[in-house]
Steps between C-alpha positions, in 0.01 A plus 500: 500500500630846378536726834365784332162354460501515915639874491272820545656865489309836604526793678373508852256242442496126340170320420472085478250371400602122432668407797557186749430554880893483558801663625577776202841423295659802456453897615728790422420848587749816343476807627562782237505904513142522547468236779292632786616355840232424748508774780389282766721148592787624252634175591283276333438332177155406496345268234094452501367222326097568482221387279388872446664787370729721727249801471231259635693224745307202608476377908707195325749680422864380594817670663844430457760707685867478403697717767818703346742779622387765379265614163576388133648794283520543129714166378392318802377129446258258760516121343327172575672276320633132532863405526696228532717420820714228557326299200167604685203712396407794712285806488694824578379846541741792443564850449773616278626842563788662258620140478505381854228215606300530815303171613188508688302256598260334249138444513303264238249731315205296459265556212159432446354289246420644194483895558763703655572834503876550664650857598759656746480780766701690249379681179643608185687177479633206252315189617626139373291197622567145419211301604368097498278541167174224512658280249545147508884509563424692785242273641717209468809584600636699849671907452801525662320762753253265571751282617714706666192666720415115620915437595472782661165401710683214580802619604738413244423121481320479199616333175309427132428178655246636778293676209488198199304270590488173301138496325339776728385726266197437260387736278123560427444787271619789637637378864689260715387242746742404734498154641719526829496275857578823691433857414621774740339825464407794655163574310307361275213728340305423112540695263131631487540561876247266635700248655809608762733294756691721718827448682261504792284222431205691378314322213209677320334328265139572329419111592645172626340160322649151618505176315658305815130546696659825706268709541499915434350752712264545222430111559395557853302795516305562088304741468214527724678307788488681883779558681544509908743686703554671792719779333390786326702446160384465176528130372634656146829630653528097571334331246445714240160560308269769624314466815239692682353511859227266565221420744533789681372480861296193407535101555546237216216251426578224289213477174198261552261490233238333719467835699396813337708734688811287416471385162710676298831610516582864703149546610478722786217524756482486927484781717715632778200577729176421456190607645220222569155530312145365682516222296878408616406515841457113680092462600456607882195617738560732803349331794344623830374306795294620802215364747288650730188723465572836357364777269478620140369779417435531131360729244217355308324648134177595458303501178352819391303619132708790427276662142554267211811269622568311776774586781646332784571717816708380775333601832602383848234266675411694808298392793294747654422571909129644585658816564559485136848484553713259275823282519633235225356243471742190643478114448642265704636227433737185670696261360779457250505686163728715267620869434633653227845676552661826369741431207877518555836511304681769252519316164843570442737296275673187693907421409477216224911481455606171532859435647762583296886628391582701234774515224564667178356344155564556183344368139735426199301698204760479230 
């Protein structure tokens, strides 16, 4: 492959739009007689790597800090490039000044795949970038800064050997599969960002389904299903789905199609207190004994013709002395017998709670 199908050059700014999620190649930045120097951290080289435009940076985009003595002046050079040393391959960064070499420490500047747009904290300056183009000799086969960034995250003992792996790549279409026993890794996210492993052990997936008869959350509570607890957390932060608060100050009754008031599924009914009717209340009679002679006195009715209709006019039965003096009239009487008593009671509304605990429930809806 010809290097300078890799090789990009611009002023202040380089756009990829073909490129590998890798380590780039190759950068060179010359400073020339209209170079402006950044006023702030004068010594810095800064090189962004972002999926956006510089006038309009993304939250993805990426940082990398190169520390130097001092600003780059007209003639002065910053290169990442890779050398060889002691029959080895390593990435160097350097700045050249009037023909003396400074080395800093370098940093792997990671692209993205596909679209990148790489720039500087200087302006007005020559920009050279060699970058991992998406073609299939760069699929296949490891850049030397690729493999110099993993010697380096493994301190030196690293060799070709550790990175070809006899019949572990496969290619379908456009990608790799890699068939390994052991895979260490720090995180592993899809590319359409619905599927991340942390270094953490978070795993977020969109769904778990099991061949081996293990079952998923989604398994043990569907939608529909009720779930118990005694803490006040909502069952999606642990299970996923969508939940909602359920059976709110009420008791559950399992369905009974035999009984109206149970027979279908979240009917509600009962009452918290209830107030008895005359027809709820058992049959009873309010008895009183007594004996001995004693009086009544009662008032009796009297038929009168009152014009066209009839009335009824309650008189008291008097009994009248010679003197034409009168008293009630009395009866006595002996024995036992019954009297009506004055009614009793409030009608208020008795307590019909059973016993009972409470605890938070929730309903899977979605």
């Amino acid at each position: 492959m010809n290097i300078e199908d890799l090789k990009l050059s611009g002023t202040d700014i380089i756009h990829v739009t073909d490129s590998l999620a890798a380590p780039i190649l190759g950068v060179r930045l010359t400073c020339g007689s209209t170079t402006v120097v950044p006023t702030e951290n004068v010594n810095e080289v800064v090189i962004y790597v972002d999926k956006q435009n510089s006038s309009n940076p993304s939250s993805e985009r990426r940082s990398y800090i190169y520390d130097i003595t001092g600003a780059l002046n007209e003639g002065d050079i910053f290169e990442i490039e890779p050398i060889f040393v002691n029959n080895d391959i390593e990435m160097k960064a350097t700045v050249t000044r009037n023909s003396s070499n400074e080395e800093t420490d370098y940093l792997p500047v990671m692209l993205f795949e596909g679209e990148n747009y790489i720039y500087t904290n200087y302006s007005n300056v020559a920009l050279d970038v060699i970058y991992p183009k998406s073609t299939d000799f760069n699929k296949n086969f490891i850049n030397s800064s690729l493999y110099y960034l993993h010697k380096m995250k493994n301190n030196g003992e690293f060799s070709l050997d550790d990175i070809y792996f006899k019949d572990a790549f496969t290619k379908t279409e456009d990608k790799l599969n890699l068939d390994v026993n052991i895979a260490n890794i720090n995180c592993l996210t899809s590319k359409n960002n619905k599927f991340s492993l942390d270094e953490n052990g978070n795993l977020i997936v969109n769904s778990i389904t099991s061949n081996s008869g293990i079952l998923s959350y989604s398994d043990i509570y569907p939608v529909g299903s009720i779930y118990l607890s005694v803490n006040n957390v909502n069952p999606s932060t642990i299970f996923g789905g969508t939940w909602e608060a359920f059976g709110t100050g009420k008791t559950l009754v399992g369905v009974d199609t035999s009984q109206a008031e149970f027979s279908t599924v979240e009917q509600i009914g009962g009452e918290k207190n209830h107030t008895l009717t005359t027809s709820e209340m058992p049959s009873h009679t309010h008895g009183i004994s007594s004996s001995g002679a004693h009086t009544h006195t009662y008032t009796g009715f009297i038929q009168c013709a009152v014009t066209s209709s009839t009335a009824y006019t309650a008189i008291a039965h008097k009994r009248y002395s010679s003197d034409g003096t009168s008293t009630p009239a009395s009866m006595n009487s002996s024995g036992d017998h019954t009297h009506e008593i004055n009614a009793t009671g409030s009608s208020a509304a008795h307590n019909n709670l059973q016993p009972y605990i409470t605890c938070y429930m929730w309903k899977r809806t979605a």
